[in-house]
N, C-alpha and C positions, 0 to 999 in steps of 0.2 A: 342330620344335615352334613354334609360334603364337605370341609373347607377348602376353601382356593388356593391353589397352590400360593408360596411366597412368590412378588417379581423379584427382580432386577431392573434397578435402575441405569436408564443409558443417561447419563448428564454431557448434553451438547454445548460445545461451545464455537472453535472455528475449522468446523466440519458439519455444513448443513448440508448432506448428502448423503444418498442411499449406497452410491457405489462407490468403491474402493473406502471403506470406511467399518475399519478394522473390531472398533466398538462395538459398534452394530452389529457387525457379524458374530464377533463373540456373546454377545447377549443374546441376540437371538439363538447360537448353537448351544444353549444352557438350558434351553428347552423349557423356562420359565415363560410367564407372560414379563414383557417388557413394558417399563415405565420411561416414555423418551421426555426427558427434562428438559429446558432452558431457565438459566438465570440472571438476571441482567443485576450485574455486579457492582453498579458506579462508586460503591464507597470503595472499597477494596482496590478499585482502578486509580482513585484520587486525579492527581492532575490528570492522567492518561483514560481520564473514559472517552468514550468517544465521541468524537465531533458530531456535528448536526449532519453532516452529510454521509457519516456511516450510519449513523442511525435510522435514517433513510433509507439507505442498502437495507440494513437489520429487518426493520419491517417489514420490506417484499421478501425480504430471503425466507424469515421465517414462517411469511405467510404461503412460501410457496412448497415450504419443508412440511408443516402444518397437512397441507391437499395431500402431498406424498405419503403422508403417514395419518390419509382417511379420517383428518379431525380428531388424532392423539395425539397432540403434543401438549403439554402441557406447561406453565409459564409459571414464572414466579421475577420478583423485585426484592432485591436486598442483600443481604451479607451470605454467601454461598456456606460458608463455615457454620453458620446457626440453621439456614435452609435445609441444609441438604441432609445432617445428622437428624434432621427435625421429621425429612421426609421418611427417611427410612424408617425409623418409630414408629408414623403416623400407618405405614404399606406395609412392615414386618418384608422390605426388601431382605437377600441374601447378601446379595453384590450390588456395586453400583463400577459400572463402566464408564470407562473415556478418553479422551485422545488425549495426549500431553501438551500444553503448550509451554511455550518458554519466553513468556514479556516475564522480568524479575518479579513483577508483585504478585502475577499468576501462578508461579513456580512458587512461590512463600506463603500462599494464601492454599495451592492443591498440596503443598508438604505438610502444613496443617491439618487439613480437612482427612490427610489419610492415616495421619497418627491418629485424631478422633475418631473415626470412625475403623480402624482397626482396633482400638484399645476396647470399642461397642461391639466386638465380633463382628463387622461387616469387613466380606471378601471386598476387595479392590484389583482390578485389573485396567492396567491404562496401556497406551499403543502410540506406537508414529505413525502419525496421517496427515501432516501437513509438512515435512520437510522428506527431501531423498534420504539425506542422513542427518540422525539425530548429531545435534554439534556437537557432543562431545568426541567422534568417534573419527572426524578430521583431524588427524593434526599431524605437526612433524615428527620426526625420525626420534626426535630426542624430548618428546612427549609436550610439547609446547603447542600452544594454538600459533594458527598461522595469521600475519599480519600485511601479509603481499596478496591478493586476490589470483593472480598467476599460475604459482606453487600451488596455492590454493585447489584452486581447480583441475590444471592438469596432472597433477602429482595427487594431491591429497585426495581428492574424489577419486581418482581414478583407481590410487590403492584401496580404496574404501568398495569399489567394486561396481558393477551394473546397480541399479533399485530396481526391488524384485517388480514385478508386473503387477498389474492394477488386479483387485480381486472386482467379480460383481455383485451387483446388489443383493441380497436376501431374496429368495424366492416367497418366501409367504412370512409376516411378523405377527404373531398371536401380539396383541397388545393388554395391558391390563387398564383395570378401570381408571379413570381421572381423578384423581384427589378431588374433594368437594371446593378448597381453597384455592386450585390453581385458579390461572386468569388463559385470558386469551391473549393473541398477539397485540391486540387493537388496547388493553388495555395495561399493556408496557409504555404506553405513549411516548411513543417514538419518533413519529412526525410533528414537526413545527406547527406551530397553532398559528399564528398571524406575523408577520405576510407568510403566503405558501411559497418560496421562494425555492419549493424541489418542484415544482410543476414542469417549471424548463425540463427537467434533468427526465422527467419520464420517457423523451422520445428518443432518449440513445442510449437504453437498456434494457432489454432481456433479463430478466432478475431470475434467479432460481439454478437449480442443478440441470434443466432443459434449458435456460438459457444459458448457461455456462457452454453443456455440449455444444448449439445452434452455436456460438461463438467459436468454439475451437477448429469445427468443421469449416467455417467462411474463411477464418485466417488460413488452416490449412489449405484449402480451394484456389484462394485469394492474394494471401499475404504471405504467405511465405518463401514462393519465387521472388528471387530481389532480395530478400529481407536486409543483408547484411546492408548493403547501398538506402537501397529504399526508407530504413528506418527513421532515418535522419533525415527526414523529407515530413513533414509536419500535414500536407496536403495529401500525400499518399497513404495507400493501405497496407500498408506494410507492417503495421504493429498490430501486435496479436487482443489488444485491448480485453484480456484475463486476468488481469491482475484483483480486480476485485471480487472476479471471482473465486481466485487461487485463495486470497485474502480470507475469506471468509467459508472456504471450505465447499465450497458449491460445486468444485472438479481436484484434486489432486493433484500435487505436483508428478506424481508416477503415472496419471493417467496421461497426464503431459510428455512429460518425457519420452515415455513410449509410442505414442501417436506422433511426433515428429521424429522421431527415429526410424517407423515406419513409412511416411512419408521422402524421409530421406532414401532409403532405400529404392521405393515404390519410381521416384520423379527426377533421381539423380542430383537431388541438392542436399549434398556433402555440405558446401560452403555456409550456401545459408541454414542450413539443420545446425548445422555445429555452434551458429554464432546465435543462434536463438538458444541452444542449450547454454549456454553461455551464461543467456541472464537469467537463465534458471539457475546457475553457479553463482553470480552474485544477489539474489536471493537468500542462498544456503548461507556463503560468504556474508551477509547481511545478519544473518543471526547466529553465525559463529561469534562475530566481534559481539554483538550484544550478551549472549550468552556467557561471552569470558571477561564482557564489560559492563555489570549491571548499570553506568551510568552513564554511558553512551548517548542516552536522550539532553543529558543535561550537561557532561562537562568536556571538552576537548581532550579525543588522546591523548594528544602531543601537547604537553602542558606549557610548553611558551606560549599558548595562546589565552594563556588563563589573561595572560599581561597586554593584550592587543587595545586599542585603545576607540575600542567599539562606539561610533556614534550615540546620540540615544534624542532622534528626529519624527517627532508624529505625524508630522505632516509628510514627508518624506514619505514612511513608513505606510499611513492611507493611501497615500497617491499609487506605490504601489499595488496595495490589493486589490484598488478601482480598477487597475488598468488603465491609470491614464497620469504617466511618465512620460509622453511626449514620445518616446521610442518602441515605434509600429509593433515591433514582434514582442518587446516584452509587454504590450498592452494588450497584444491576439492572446498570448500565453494566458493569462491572468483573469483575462475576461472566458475566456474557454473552460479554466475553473471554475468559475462560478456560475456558469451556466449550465455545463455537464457532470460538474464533481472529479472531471480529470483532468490531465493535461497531455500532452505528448512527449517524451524523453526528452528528446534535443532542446524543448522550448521549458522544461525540467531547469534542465541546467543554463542556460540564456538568462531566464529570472534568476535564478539563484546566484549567477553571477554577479547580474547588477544588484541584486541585493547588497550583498557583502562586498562586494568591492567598489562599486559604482556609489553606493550610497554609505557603503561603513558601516549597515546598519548589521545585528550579530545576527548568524546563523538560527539559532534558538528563535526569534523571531519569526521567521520563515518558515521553520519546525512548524509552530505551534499555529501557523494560517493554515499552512498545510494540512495538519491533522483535523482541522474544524472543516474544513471545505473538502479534502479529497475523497473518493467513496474507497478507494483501496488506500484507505492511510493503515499502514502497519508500522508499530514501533519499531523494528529492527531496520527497513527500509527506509524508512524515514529517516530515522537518527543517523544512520550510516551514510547516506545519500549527502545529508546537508552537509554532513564534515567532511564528506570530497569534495562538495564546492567548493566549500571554505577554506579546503585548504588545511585542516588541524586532523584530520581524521587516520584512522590506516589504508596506506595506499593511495591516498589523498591527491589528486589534482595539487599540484606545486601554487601554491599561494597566486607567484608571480605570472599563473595562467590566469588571465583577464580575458575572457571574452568580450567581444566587440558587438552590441548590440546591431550594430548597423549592417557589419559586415556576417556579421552571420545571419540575418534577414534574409540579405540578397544571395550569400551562398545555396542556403537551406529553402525559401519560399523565393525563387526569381522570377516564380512568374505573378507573387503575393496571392496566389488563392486563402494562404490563410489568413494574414492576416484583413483583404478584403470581409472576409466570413465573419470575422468577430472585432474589428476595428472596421463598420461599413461607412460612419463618418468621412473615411479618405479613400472612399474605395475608386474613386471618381480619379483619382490622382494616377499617370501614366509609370510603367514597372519602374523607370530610371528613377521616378522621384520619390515612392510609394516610402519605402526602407528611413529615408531623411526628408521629412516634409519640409522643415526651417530652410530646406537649400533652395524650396520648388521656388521658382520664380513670380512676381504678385499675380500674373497675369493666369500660369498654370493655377494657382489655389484661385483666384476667383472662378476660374472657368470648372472647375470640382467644389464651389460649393465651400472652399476651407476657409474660416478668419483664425490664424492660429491665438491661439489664449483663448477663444469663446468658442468655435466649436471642433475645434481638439487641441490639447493643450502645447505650449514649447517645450522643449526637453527641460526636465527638472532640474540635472546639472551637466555637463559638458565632462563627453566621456575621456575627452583626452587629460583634462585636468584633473581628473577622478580616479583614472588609472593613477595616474603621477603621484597622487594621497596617500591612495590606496598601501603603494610600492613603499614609500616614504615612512609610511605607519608599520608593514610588516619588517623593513630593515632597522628601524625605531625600539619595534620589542627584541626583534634578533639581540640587538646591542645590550637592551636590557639585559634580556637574559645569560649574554654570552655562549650565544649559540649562533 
C-alpha cells in the first residue's frame, strides 16, 4: 500500500482569500496536499472576541471561502494552542502556514503555538497579508515608533518604499482529506439565534473575496472621482465601503493600493488617489500605535486622561445606541449601525463626539458598542479611532474640538437625505428645520406628523452647555495634573 504523502497545514485567520495570500501560495508551492484550517478562538481573544455583527461577516466570509476551496475547509472551536499541535499529530502535517497578525493576544497566543510546535519538529512559515508594512519596520530616524500620523505617512511609508504588488491566486490546490472531527462553518454557530436582528444587514453586502472585488471595482467606477470632498458627505458615494472586507481579509491592502494607483494614473485623480491612500496610512498608522501599545484598547496614551472625570449615565448611554438623542445626525449615524453594521466616517466622529463630550460619557464605552455592532470592528481601528475623538490618543483631535451636532448636520446632509433615510419619523420636516427639530415651530411639527418627547424625542442635553462641562472638566484634569 502507497502512503499519502504528509500535508501541510494552511491555518486561516484574517485572510479569507485565494489571491494575494502569501500562505496559500507557499503551501501550495510545497507540493504537499494542503490542510486549509479555521479556528474560532473566543477564549484566547477574551474581552476582544468578536462582536455579533462580526460574527455575522465570519459566517458568510467563511462560507464563501469554504465554495472557493470546493467544500475543504475545515473548522474547529477552542484554544488554537491545544488545536492545532493536536491537529498536526492527528494528519502527520510537515509545516503549518500563515499570515501574521498583530492584536496583542494573537501575537502571544501565535509566539506560543510556534515554540510548541517547533520544539514537535513541525516547520512554521508565517507572511504579511494584511498590512503594506509589517509595523515594526516604520519608524523614525532614531529607531522610535512614530506618534504624528503625518511623518508617519509621508516620511516613514515612504522610506519604507512602494508594497510590492498583489500576487494571484493558486492555479490548481491538491487539498488533503478533512479530519473526521472537524465541523462545518454552520456549526461554529455564529449567527444569532433570536431575534435575527442581521436580516436587515443582508441587503448591503456582498460578502466574500467576489464581493470584496464587485466592491472595489464600483468605488473605483463610482467613488472615487470626488472622493477627497465627497467623503464627508454621509449621502454620497464616495466611500469605498472595504473596510470589512480589508478587515477580514477578503482583498488585501496591496491589492488596494495598487488598483487606485492605477486608477490614479488611468483618470487623472492624483488628488483624490492620494487622499484615499491616505486612509490606507492611517490603517497601517492604526496598528503601528497598537502594535508599540498593547493597551491601546483599554488605556489613554496621554495619561492625564487617566484623571478626567468621566460621567458614568445609563440612561444617557442607551439613548445613545437607540439613536434617539433628540439630534437628527447623531440618531441617522447610530441607527445606520444597527441596521447595516456600519456607519459612515464623518457621522464616525459626530457620534463620538457627542459621546465623550456632549454626554461625558468615556470613550471605552463607545469602543466596546462599536466592536459588538460594527461588521469592520478591528482592534487597532478601533482603539486608535476612539482616542482621537476623545482627545487622549496620538495625534489626537485636541480635547477642546467639540463638534456641533447641529451644525455639522446641515454642513455635511443639507439637503438631510440621510438623515431622512434612517430618522424617517421627521422626515416630513422642511431642510431649515430637519438638523434642530425643538426650534421647528408647533404648526411646522404638526403638519410632519412630530409630537416631540413621543414620536421623536427632545435633545437629551443642551449642546452649548455641554460643550462648557465638557471644556470645564478637561481644564479641571489639566490642573490636576499640572499639565
Amino acid at each position: 500500500m502507497i502512503k499519502a504523502p504528509a500535508p501541510v497545514i494552511l491555518w486561516l485567520r484574517q485572510d479569507l482569500r485565494l489571491s494575494d495570500n502569501p500562505a496559500l501560495l507557499s503551501a501550495v508551492q510545497s507540493g504537499a496536499p494542503v490542510l486549509p484550517v479555521y479556528i474560532l478562538d473566543d477564549g484566547n481573544a477574551g474581552q476582544w472576541r468578536m462582536g455579533g455583527a462580526s460574527r455575522w461577516w465570519l459566517h458568510r466570509s467563511l462560507t464563501a471561502l469554504d465554495r472557493s476551496f470546493t467544500g475543504n475547509l475545515s473548522c474547529y472551536r477552542g484554544d488554537a494552542r491545544r488545536i492545532l499541535p493536536a491537529l498536526v499529530k492527528e494528519t502527520g502535517a510537515s509545516r503549518v502556514y500563515w499570515n501574521r497578525c498583530y492584536e496583542p493576544w494573537r501575537m502571544t497566543r501565535d509566539a506560543d503555538l510556534k515554540k510548541t510546535l517547533e520544539e514537535n519538529g513541525t516547520g512554521i512559515e508565517s507572511f504579511n497579508a494584511n498590512l503594506l508594512y509589517e509595523p515594526w519596520t516604520v519608524k523614525k530616524d532614531d529607531g522610535t515608533p512614530y506618534r504624528v500620523f503625518t511623518p508617519f505617512f509621508r516620511k516613514g511609508c515612504a522610506k519604507a518604499g512602494e508594497p510590492p504588488h498583489p500576487a494571484p491566486p493558486p492555479e490548481a490546490i491538491d487539498f488533503a482529506p478533512k479530519p473526521e472531527d472537524s465541523l462545518g462553518v454552520d456549526a461554529l454557530a455564529l449567527l444569532p439565534e433570536s431575534p435575527r436582528w442581521d436580516r436587515k444587514m443582508e441587503q448591503y453586502w456582498t460578502i466574500g473575496e467576489d464581493g470584496a472585488q464587485k466592491r472595489l471595482n464600483d468605488f473605483l467606477d463610482h467613488g472615487l472621482k470626488g472622493y477627497k470632498q465627497g467623503r464627508d458627505y454621509p449621502a454620497r458615494a464616495n466611500v469605498s465601503r472595504l473596510s470589512p472586507h480589508l478587515h477580514f481579509g477578503e482583498i488585501s491592502p496591496r491589492a488596494l493600493y495598487h488598483a487606485v494607483r492605477r486608477r490614479m494614473a488611468a483618470d487623472g485623480l492624483e488628488t483624490d488617489g492620494q487622499h484615499y491612500l491616505s486612509e490606507l496610512g492611517w490603517r497601517e498608522f492604526s496598528y503601528s500605535l497598537l502594535y508599540h501599545n498593547h493597551t491601546l484598547p483599554a488605556e489613554p496614551l496621554q495619561p492625564r486622561f487617566n484623571a478626567f472625570p468621566w460621567d458614568d449615565n445609563d440612561a444617557a448611554l442607551s439613548a445613545w445606541q437607540r439613536g434617539e438623542t433628540g439630534y437628527p445626525i447623531v440618531d441617522a449615524g447610530m441607527r445606520e449601525l444597527r441596521e447595516t453594521g456600519y456607519m459612515h466616517n464623518r457621522v464616525r466622529m459626530i457620534v463620538g463626539s457627542f459621546l465623550v463630550k456632549d454626554l461625558l460619557l468615556s470613550w471605552t464605552a463607545g469602543e466596546e458598542w462599536f466592536w459588538d455592532c460594527l461588521v469592520d470592528a478591528d482592534l487597532a481601528n478601533n482603539a486608535a479611532s476612539w482616542q482621537w475623538i476623545a482627545g487622549c490618543g496620538a495625534d489626537a483631535a485636541p480635547y477642546f474640538r467639540i463638534f456641533n451636532p447641529v451644525s455639522q448636520g446641515e454642513k455635511f446632509d443639507p439637503e438631510g437625505d440621510y438623515v431622512r433615510r434612517f430618522v424617517p419619523e421627521i422626515a416630513k420636516l422642511p431642510d431649515a428645520c430637519l438638523h434642530r427639530p425643538w426650534e421647528a415651530p408647533p404648526l411646522i411639527l404638526k403638519e410632519a406628523g412630530i409630537t416631540l418627547g413621543k414620536t421623536y424625542p427632545r435633545p437629551i442635553v443642551d449642546h452649548k452647555q455641554a460643550r462648557e462641562k465638557a471644556l470645564a472638566a478637561f481644564q479641571a484634569t489639566k490642573l490636576h495634573t499640572g499639565q
